[in-house]
N, C-alpha and C positions, 0 to 999 in steps of 0.2 A: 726203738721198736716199742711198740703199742700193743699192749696185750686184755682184751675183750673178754671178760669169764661173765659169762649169762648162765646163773644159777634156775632151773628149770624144773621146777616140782611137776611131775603126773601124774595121772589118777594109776593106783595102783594096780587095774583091772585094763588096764589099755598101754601097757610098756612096752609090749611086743609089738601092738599097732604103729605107737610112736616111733619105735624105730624103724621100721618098714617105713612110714613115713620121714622121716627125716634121711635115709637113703636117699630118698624120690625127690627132695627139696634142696641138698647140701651143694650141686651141679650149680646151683645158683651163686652160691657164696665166690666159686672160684673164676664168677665173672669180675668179680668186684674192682675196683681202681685200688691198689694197694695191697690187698689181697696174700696174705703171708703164710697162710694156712691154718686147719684147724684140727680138732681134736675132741669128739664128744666122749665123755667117759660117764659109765655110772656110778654113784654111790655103793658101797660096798656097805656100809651099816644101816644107808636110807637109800632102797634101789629104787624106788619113786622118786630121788632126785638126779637128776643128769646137769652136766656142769659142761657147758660150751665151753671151751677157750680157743681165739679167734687169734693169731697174730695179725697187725697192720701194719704198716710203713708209717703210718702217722694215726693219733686222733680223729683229725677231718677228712683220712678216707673211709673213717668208721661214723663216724655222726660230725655235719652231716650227710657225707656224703651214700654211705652202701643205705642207711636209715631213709634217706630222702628216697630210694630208689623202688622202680618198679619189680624190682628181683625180691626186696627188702618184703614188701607187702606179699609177694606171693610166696614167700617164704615164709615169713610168718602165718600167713591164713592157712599155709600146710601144715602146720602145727598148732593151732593155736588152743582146736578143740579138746587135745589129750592136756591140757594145762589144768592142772587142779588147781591153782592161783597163779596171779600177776609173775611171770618169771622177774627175780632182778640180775641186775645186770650194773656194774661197774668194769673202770679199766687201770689197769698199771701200769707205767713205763718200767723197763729193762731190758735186759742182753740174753740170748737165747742161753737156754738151758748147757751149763757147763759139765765134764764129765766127768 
């Protein structure tokens, strides 16, 4: 399992808008080919940062594949304007969360 964390800086005068919006965009994600689910949380010491984390079935249904996709791009242009900078975004393999 593939795990997706796009670390997500917003301007701190549009958090409320961004989440409204990303509501309105997330329908997208759970079209995807591998598609494992996701989980937006915010920062509790830095609440201008939101931290995506994506499960996949693999890498290539995350880049290239959900990134190649037409969901991808409308997805991101739903969000892209509350970004105070470049979100990053890296992945890690492991096993779902134990209890």
């Amino acid at each position: 399992m593939i795990y997706e964390i796009a670390v997500l800086p917003v301007h701190k005068e549009h958090i409320d808008a961004f989440r409204r919006a990303f509501a309105e965009v997330a329908p997208l994600l759970s079209r995807a080919k591998g598609y494992l689910g996701h989980m937006l949380a915010q920062g509790i010491e830095t609440p201008e940062r939101f931290n995506l984390i994506m499960r996949w079935a693999s890498l290539e249904d995350h880049t290239p594949g959900f990134e190649a996709s037409e969901d991808h791009r409308v997805f991101r242009l739903g969000l892209e304007k509350y970004f105070s900078e470049e979100p990053q975004v890296y992945h890690i393999e492991g096993a779902a969360f134990s209890a």
